[in-house]
C-alpha positions in Angstrom: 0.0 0.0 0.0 1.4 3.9 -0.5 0.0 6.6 1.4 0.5 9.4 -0.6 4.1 7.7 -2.1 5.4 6.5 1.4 4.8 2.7 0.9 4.5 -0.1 3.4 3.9 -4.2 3.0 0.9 -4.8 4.8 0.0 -8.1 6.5 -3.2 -9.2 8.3 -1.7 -11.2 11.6 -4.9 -11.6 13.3 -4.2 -15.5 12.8 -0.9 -15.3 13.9 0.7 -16.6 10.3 4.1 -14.8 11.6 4.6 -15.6 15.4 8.6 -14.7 15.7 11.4 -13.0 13.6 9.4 -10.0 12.8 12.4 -7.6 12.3 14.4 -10.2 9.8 11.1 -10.5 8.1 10.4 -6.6 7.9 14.4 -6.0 6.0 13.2 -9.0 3.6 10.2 -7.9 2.9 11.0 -4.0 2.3 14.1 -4.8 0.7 13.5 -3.0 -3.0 16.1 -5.5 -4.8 15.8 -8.9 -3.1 12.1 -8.4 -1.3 9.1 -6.5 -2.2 9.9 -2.8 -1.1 8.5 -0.5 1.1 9.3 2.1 3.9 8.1 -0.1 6.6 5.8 -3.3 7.5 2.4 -3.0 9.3 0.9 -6.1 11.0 -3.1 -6.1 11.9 -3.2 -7.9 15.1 -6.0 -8.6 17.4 -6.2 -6.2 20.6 -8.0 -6.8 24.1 -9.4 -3.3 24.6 -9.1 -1.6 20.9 -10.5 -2.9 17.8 -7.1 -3.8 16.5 -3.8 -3.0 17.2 -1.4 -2.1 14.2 2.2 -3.3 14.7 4.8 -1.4 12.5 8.8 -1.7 12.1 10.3 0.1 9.6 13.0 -1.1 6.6 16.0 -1.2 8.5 14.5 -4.2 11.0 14.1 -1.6 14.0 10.5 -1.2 15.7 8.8 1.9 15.3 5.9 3.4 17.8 4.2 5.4 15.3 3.7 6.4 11.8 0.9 8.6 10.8 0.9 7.4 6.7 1.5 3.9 7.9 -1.8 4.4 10.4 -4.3 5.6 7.7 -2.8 2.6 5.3 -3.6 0.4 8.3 -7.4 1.8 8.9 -7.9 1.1 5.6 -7.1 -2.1 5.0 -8.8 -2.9 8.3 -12.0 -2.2 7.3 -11.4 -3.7 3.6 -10.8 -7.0 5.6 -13.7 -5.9 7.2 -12.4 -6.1 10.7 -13.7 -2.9 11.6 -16.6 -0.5 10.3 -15.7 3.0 8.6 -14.9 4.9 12.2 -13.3 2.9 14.9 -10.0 3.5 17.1 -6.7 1.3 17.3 -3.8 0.9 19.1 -0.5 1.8 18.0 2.9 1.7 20.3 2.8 5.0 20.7 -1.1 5.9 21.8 -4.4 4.7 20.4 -5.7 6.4 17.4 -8.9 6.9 15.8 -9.5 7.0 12.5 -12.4 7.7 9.3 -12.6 5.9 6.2 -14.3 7.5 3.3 -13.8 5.7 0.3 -9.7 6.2 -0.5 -10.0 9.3 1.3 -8.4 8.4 5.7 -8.7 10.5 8.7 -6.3 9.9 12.0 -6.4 10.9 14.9 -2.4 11.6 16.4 -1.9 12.5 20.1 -0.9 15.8 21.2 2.4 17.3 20.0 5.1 17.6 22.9 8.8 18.7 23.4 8.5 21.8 21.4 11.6 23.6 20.5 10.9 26.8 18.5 14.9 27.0 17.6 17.8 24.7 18.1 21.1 25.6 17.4 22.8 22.9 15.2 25.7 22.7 13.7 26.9 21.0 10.5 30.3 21.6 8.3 30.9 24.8 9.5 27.3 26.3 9.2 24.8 26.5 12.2 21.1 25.7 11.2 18.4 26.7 13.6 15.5 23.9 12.9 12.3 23.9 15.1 11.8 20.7 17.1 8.4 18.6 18.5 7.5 15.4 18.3 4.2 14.5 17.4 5.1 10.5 18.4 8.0 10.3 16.6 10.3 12.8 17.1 11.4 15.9 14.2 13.2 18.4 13.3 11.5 21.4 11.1 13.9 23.4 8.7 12.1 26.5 6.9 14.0 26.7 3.4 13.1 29.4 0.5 13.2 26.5 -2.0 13.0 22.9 -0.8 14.1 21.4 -4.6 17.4 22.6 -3.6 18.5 20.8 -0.1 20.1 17.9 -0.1 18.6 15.9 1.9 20.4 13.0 1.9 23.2 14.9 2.9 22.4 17.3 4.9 19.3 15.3 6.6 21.6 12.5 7.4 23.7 14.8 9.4 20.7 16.5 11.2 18.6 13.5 11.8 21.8 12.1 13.6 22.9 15.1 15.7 23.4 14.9 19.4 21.2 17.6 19.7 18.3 15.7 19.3 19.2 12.8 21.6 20.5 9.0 21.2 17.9 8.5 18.8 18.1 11.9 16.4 15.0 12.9 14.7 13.3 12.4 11.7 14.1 15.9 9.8 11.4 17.8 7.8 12.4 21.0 5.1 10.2 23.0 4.6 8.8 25.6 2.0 6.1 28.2 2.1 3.9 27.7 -0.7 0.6 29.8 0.2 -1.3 31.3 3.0 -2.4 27.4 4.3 0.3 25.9 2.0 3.7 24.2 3.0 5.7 22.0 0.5 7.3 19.2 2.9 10.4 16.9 2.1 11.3 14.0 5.0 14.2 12.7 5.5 13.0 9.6 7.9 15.1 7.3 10.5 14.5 3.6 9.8 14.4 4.2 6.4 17.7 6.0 6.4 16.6 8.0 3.6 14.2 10.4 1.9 10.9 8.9 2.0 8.2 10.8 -0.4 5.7 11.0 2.7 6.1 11.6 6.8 2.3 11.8 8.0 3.4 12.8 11.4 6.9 15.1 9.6 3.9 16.4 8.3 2.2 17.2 11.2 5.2 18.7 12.8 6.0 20.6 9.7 2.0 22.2 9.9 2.2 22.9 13.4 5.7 24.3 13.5 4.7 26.7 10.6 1.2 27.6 12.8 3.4 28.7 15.9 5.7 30.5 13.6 2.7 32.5 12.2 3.5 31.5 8.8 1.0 29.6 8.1 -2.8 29.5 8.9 -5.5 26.4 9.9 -5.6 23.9 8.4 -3.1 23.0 7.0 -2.4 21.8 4.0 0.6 20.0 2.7 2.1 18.9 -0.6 4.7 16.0 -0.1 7.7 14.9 -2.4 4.7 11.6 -3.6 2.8 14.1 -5.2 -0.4 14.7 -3.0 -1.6 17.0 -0.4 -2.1 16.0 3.1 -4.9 18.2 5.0 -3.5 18.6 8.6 -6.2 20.1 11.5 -5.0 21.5 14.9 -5.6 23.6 17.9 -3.2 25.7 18.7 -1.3 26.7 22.0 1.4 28.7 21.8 2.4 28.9 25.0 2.5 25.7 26.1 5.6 24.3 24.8 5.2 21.2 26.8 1.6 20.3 24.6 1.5 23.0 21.8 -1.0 21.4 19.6 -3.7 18.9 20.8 -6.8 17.7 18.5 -4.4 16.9 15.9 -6.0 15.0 12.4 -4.5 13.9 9.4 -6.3 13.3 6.5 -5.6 12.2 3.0 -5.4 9.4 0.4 -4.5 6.0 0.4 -3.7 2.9 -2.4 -3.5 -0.5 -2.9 -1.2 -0.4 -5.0 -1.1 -4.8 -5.2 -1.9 -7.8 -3.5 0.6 -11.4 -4.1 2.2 -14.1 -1.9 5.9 -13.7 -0.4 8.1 -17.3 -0.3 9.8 -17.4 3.0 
């Protein structure tokens, strides 16, 4: 499945049809030469208290709490195995989410931003950039750039999403263009993937919010991303809470099947 170009093998698990080795299986499977390819792989499993629980790790074999494309994928193909109806709620390592299906068109639900950072002082080859950072369950970095077609952001996202600045872990790292009045053109680099992707629902999130709190940007949100579609991001806003400074947050936006076939293990 792709939402909007950041691509995931999906798998439903509710039988328990892979019971061990899930990270081995995830760098098989997303493997774009030797497996199928994708960003990530999403499990459906059965859940005591939600109506599912979505299980995701991403390419590189490591386990991921959250990812907001991967979660409208997942709603999707819930209800198309008819697990669930077209508004329900899951659970997700990171929080539960809620989510709307309309067609090809899916609505989540992600828990309130945290952490924010309006500046932090970063330096890389002898230049000091000044991204904002939040997390919005996963953690990011937001760079504001005049033109977005001309960062590198292999290079210079590599070196930003693994700065000691942003912890152990680094940050996924989002640049950023203003595009219009509600507009923002968004390009990820993503950890896990160790790359660009062409899609970060929750880079997107940060991105929206980030540009909100900057007063760049008004609500909602909407955001083109490096796959080609826009991404409608909702929020309420508060500025001076740096602890929580966005709660109510929604992402909505379109998903594909892009094919369905058997994997030989």
């Amino acid at each position: 499945m792709s939402g909007s170009g950041n691509d995931f093998v999906v798998i439903d698990n509710r039988r328990r049809i892979v019971r061990r080795g899930y990270s081995a299986l995830a760098k098989k499977l997303c493997h774009r030469q030797f497996g199928v390819g994708a960003d990530g792989l999403l499990l459906l499993e059965r859940d005591p208290k939600e109506d599912f629980r979505m299980v995701y790790y991403n390419a590189d074999g490591s386990r991921a709490d959250m990812c907001g494309n991967g979660a409208r994928c997942m709603a999707w193909f819930a209800h198309a195995r008819r697990a669930v109806g077209t508004s329900f709620r899951f659970r997700t390592e990171a929080y539960p989410v809620g989510a709307k299906v309309d067609g090809a068109i899916v609505q989540v639900t992600l828990a309130d931003a945290r952490d924010y950072r309006p500046a932090v002082a970063v330096r890389v080859d002898g230049k000091t950039y000044r991204p904002a950072y939040l997390n919005t369950g996963v953690p990011h970095a937001v760079l504001f750039v005049p033109d977005v077609d001309k960062v590198c952001v292999s290079g210079l996202g590599r070196s930003l999403r693994f700065h000691k600045a942003f912890g152990p872990k680094g940050a996924n790292v989002n640049f950023v263009q203003k595009l219009g009045p509600d507009k923002l053109r968004v390009r990820t680099y993503e950890r896990g993937v160790e790359g660009e992707t062409l899609a970060c629902g929750t880079g997107v999130a940060a991105s929206a919010i980030a540009a909100a709190l900057r007063g760049i940007v008004r609500r909602p949100v909407f955001c083109t991303v490096a796959g080609g579609d826009s991404l409608e991001v909702r929020f309420e806003l508060h500025p001076k809470n740096q602890n929580r400074p966005a709660t109510a947050i929604t992402l909505k936006g379109p998903v594909r099947l892009t094919f369905k076939g058997e994997f030989h293990v």
